[in-house]
Every structure is written in C-alpha cells, then in structure tokens.
C-alpha positions as CSV (number, residue, x, y, z in Angstrom):
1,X,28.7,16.5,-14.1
2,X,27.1,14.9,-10.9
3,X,27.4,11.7,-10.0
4,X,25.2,9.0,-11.4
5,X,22.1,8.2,-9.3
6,X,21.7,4.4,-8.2
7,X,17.9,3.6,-7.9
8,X,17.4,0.5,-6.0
9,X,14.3,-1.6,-7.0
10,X,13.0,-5.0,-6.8
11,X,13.0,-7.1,-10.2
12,X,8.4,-7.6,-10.8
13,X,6.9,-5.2,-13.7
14,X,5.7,-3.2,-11.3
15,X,8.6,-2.3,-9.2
16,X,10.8,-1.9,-12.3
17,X,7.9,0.7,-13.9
18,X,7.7,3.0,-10.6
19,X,12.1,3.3,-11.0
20,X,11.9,3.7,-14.0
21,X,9.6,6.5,-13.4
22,X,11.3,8.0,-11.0
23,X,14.4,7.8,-13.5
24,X,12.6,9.4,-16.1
25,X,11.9,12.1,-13.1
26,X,15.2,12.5,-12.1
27,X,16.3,12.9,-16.2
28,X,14.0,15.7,-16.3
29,X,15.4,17.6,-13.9
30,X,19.0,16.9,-15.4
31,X,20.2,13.9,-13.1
32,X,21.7,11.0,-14.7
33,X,20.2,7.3,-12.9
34,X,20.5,3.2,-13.3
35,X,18.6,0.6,-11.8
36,X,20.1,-1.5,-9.4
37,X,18.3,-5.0,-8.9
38,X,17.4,-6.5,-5.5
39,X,16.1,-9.4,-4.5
40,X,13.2,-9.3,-1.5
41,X,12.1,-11.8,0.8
42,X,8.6,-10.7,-0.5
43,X,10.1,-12.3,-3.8
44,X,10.8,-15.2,-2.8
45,X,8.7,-17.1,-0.5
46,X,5.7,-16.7,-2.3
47,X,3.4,-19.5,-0.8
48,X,2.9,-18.1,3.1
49,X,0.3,-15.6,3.2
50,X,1.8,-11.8,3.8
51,X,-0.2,-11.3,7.3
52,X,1.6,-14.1,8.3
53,X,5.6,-13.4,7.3
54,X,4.6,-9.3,7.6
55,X,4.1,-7.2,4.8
56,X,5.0,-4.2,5.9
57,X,9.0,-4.5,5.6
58,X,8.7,-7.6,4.0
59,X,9.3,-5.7,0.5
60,X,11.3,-3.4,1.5
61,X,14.2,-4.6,3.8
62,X,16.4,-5.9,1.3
63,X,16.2,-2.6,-0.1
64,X,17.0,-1.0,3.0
65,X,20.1,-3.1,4.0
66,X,21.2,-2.0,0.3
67,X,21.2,1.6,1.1
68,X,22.8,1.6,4.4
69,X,25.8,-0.5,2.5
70,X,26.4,1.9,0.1
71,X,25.1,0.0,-2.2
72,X,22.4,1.7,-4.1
73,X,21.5,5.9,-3.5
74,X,17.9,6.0,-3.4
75,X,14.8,3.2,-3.3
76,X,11.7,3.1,-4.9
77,X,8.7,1.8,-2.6
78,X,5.3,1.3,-3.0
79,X,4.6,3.2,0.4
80,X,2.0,0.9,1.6
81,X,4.7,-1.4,1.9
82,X,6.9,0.9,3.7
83,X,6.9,0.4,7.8
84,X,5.7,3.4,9.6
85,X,8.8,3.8,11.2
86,X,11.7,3.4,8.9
87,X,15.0,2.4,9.4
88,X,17.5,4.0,11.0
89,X,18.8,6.4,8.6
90,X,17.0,6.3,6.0
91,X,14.8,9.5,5.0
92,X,11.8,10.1,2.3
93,X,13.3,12.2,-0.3
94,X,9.7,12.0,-2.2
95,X,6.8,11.2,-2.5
96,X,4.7,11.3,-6.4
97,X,0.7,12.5,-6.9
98,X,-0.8,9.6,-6.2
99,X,-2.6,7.2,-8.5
100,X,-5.5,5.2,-8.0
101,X,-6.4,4.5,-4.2
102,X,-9.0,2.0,-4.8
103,X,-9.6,-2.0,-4.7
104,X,-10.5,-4.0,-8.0
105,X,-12.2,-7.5,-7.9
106,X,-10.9,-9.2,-11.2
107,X,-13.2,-11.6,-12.3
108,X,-12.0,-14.6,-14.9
109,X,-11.6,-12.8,-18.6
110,X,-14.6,-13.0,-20.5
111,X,-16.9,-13.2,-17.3
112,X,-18.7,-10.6,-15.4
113,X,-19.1,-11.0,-11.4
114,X,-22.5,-10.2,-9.5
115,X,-22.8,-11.3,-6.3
116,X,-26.1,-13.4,-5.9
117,X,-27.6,-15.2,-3.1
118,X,-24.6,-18.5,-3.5
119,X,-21.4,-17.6,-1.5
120,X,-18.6,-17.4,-3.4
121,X,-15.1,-17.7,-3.7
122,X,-12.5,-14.7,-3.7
123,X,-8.9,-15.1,-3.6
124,X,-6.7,-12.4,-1.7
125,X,-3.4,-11.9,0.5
126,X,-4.4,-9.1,2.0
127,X,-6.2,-8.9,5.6
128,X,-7.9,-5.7,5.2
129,X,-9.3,-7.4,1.8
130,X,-10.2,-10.2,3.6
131,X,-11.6,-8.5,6.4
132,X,-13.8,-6.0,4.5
133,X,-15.2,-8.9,1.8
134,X,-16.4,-10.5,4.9
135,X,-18.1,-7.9,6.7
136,X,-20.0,-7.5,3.5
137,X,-20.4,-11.0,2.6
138,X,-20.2,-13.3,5.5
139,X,-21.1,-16.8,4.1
140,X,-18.1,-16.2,1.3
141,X,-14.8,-17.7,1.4
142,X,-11.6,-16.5,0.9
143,X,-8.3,-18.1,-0.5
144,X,-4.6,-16.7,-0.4
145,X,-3.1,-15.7,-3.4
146,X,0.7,-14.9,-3.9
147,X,2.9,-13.3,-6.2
148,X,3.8,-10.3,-8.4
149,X,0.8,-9.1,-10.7
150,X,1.2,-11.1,-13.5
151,X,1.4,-14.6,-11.4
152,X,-1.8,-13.1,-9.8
153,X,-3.3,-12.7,-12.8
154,X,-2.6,-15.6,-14.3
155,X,-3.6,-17.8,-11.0
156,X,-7.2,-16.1,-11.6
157,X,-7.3,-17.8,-15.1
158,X,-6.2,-21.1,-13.6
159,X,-8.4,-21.2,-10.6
160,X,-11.7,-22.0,-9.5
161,X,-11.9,-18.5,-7.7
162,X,-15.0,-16.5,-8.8
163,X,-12.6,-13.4,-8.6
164,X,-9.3,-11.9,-6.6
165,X,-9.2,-8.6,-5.4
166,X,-6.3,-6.1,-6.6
167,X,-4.9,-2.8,-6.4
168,X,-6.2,-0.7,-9.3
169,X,-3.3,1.6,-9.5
170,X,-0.1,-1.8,-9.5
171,X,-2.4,-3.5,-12.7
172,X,-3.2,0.4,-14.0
173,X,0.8,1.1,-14.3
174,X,1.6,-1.5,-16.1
175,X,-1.5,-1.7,-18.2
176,X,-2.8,-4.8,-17.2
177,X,-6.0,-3.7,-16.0
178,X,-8.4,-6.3,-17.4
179,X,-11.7,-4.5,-19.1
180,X,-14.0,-6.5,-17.0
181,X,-12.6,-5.5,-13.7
182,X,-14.7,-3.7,-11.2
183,X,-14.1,-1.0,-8.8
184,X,-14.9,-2.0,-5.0
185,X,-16.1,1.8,-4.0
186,X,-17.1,0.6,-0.9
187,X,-13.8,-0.6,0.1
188,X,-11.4,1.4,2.2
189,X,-7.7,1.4,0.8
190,X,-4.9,-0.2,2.7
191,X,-3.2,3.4,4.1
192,X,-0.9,5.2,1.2
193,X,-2.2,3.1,-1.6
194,X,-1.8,4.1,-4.6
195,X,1.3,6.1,-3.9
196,X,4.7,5.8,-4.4
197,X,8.3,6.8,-2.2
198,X,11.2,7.7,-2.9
199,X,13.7,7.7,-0.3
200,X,17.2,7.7,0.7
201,X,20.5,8.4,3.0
202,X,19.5,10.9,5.9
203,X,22.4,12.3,5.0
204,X,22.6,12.0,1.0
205,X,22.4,16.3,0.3
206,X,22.7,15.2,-3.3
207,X,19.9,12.8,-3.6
208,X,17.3,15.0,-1.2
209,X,17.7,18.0,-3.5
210,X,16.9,15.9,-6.8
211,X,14.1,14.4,-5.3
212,X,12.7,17.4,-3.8
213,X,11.9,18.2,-7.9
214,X,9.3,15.9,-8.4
215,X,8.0,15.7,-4.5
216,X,4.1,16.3,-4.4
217,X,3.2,17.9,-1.3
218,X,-0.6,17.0,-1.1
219,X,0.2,13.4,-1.7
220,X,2.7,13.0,1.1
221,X,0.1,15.1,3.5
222,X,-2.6,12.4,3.1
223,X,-0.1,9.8,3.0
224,X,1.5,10.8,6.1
225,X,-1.7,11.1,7.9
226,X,-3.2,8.0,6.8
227,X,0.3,6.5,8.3
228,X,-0.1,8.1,11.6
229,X,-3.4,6.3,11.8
230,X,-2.1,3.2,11.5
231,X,0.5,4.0,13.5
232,X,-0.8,5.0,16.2
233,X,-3.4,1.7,16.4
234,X,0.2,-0.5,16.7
235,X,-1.4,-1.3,13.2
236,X,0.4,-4.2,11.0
237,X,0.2,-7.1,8.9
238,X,-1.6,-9.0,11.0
239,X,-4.3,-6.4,11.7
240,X,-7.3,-4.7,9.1
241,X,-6.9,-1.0,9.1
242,X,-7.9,0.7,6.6
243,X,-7.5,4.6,5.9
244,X,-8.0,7.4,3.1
245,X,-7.3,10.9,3.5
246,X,-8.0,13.8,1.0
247,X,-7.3,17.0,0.4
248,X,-10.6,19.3,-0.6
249,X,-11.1,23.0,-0.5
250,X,-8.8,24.2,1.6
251,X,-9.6,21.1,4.3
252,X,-8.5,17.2,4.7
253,X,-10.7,14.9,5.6
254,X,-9.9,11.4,7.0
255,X,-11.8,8.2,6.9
256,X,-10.7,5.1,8.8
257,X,-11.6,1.5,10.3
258,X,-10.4,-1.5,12.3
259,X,-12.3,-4.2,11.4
260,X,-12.2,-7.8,13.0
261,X,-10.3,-10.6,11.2
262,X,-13.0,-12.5,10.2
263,X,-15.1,-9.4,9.5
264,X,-18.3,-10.1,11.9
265,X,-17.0,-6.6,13.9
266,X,-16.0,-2.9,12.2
267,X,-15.6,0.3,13.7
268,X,-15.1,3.3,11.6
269,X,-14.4,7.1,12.3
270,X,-14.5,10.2,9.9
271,X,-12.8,13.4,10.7
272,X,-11.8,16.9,9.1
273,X,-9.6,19.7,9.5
274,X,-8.1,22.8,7.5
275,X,-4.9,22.2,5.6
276,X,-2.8,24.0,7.9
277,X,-3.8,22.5,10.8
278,X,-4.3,18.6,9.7
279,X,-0.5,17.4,10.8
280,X,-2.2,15.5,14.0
281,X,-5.5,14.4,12.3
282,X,-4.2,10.9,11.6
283,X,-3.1,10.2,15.3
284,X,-6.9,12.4,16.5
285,X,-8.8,9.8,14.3
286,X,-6.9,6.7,15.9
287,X,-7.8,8.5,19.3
288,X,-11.5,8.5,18.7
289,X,-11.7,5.3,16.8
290,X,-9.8,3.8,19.8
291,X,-12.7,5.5,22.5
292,X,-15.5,4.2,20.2
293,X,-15.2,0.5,20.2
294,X,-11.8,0.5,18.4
295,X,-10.1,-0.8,21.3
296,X,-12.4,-3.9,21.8
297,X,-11.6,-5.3,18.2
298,X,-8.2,-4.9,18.7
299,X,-8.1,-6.5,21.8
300,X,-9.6,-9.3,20.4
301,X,-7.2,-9.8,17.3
302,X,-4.1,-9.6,19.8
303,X,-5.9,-12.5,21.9
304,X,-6.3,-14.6,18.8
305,X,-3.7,-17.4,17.8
C-alpha cells in the first residue's frame, strides 16, 4: 500500500471543498489522502485591502513553507492566487477543467440591481473589479470588502452596498450562489479564474504520478497562457490585468487588458493561434498590448502613491 497523501489546505468552505475534491480525485485513482489545515496570512488580517498586502502569494505562502518542511505532500490552490513564479521547488502536479471564469454582482437577497442614472455603491477587494466597474460606471463608488465567502456574503446583507462583486465559480462550489445574482459578461476574469492547482515537491515522483490522473490539459493551456500574460506585464496585486484564454476548434484565442486604477484609461488586445503553436501567445499578447498604449497606463500606475 502507498503511503498516505497529505493535502495541505487552508481552513474557509471553499478551500476545504477544492481538497476535498482533489481527495475524492486521488481516491479514484486508488490513493489514500487527509487534509492538513493551514493558517494564511490571507486568513487573518482581514481588514487591509488585498492590492495593498498582495494577493497573489498572500493565500498561498503559508502553504508553501508547509511543503518545503515536509510538512504536508501536495497543496490545493485557487490558481489565481498562485504567483506566476512559484517557489523554489515547488511544481504543478495538476491542474482540474475549469469551472466558471466569470464575475457575479450579488445584490441584497430579495432585490434585483439595475443600474439607473444614480451612482451607486459596490463593494469589492479586487483591483481589476474595481478598475473595470469604473471604466463602465465612472460616477460609482466602490468599498473594500474582506473575508472568506460567507463573511462576504453576509457583509452584503449588513451593508448599505447596492451589490459586491464575486467569483461565480468560489459561491457555485459551495452552493452559495444566491438566485438573484447576475453575471457581469462584460467583465474580463482575473487570469486562471475559475481553476484550480494542484501542486507539489519538484521532486515528489509519488505525488506527480497521482496527480497526473486527474490533470486536464486544455485547462492548464489557457491557464498558463493567461499567466504569461500577466507575467510578462510585471502584473500584480496592485495592478488591473485581466485575461481569458480558450480553447475552440483546434485554435486558442486570448483576450486581455490593463486598465488604469481608477478606470478612466483601458487598453485591450485580442489574439489567436492553433493549439500546437499557442505556448508564446500569452507573452505575444503582452507584447502588443505593451506597443499599443499598454505601456503608458502602466507607467502611470507605477508613478502613483
């Protein structure tokens, strides 16, 4: 019998739902698993808004120091919130078809939200969120809101917010999507939303062939290429990228933006390329977005306090 697999994962619903699926993924391929719990510094400082303290990391580095100790065998990561460059090594073992990639405005329960002539008041963490509202409604304003999803959720109730923006696929997991929530289609995802990474020890044979089972290749393409995107705009907490990349007929095509922080300024770029030949389109797409005005906003969001 091998050894039992130690699946490291903070302690929100949602974290605790995408080990346990990968558990239930590992099981099915005849590996036997437990949840370790970890404690991040996303966790626990829950008032300072993530572009300020970092989000990318800021979920995951506990995690990370866990896994180089020896003390867990795998971690489970939603991979928007995994750096573009991880750790030293540390390796994805997998990545799972992805869910949902799309934004949800969650309006009080028993309302409905239309956007009229009156500016009004959306709650969110999340630059890109932030960035895109604004660039679409420029007299609104926006509030921070921290916490796992049900503190979110219940902050909404609370408030005086006339909605707060979510991922579909965290409240979709965990059945918490409220019936009156809408979908913001014209909003471009954070890059990898809506999937999930599995990874692991560089070195951990054991762990890299269990994963490979369940590891969905057209998931971690588009992933991966959405990543080099931000990547290669030096793209991070503080800054509003936003990227989606699918797979259709044989071909991938990209979509991505840099906006400003208050939203007045937005540059977006739109490329394709066959399957087989769409490894560099993330880092091509930067490239062009960068030529075509992209390198003006970020100049300006490095130059601002």
């Amino acid at each position: 019998m091998g050894r039992v697999i130690r699946i490291g994962t903070r302690e929100s619903q949602l974290a605790v739902w995408q080990a346990n699926t990968v558990k239930g993924l590992l099981a099915d391929s005849g590996y036997a698993a437990e949840l370790v719990y970890i404690k991040s510094d996303g966790d626990t400082d829950l008032k300072t808004p993530l572009y300020e303290i970092g989000v990318q990391g800021i979920f995951t580095k506990a995690l990370d120091i866990a896994l180089l100790n020896g003390e867990i065998d795998i971690a489970v990561h939603s991979m928007k919130d995994v750096p573009t460059v991880m750790a030293k090594g540390i390796v994805q073992a997998a990545v799972l078809p992805r869910a949902s990639y799309k934004d949800i405005l969650v309006p009080k329960s028993g309302t409905t939200f239309e956007h009229g002539d009156a500016p009004a008041l959306i709650a969110t963490s999340s630059i890109r969120r932030r960035a895109q509202w604004l660039n679409k409604y420029p007299n609104d304003s926006i509030e921070n809101l921290r916490g796992n999803v049900n503190t979110r959720l219940r902050k909404v109730e609370e408030s005086n917010w006339d909605g707060a923006i979510f991922a579909a696929a965290g409240l979709e997991r965990i059945n918490l999507r409220p019936d009156n929530a809408i979908e913001l289609d014209w909003m471009l995802p954070a890059p990898a939303q809506g999937a999930i990474i599995v990874v692991c020890g560089a070195e951990d044979e054991y762990c890299l062939a269990a994963c490979a089972n369940f590891h969905d290749a057209d998931t971690a393409l588009c992933a991966g290429i959405e990543r080099d995107f931000l990547r290669a705009l030096l793209g991070g907490c503080s800054t509003p990228i936003s990227a989606l990349a699918q797979v259709e007929d044989g071909y991938v095509t990209i979509t991505g933006n840099i906006l400003s922080k208050d939203g007045r300024q937005k540059k977006e770029v739109t490329m394709k390329a066959p399957v087989a030949d769409a490894a560099s389109l993330g880092n091509a797409a930067a490239t062009e977005l960068l030529q075509n005005g992209g390198q003006q906003i970020l100049d300006i969001i490095r130059h601002e306090p």
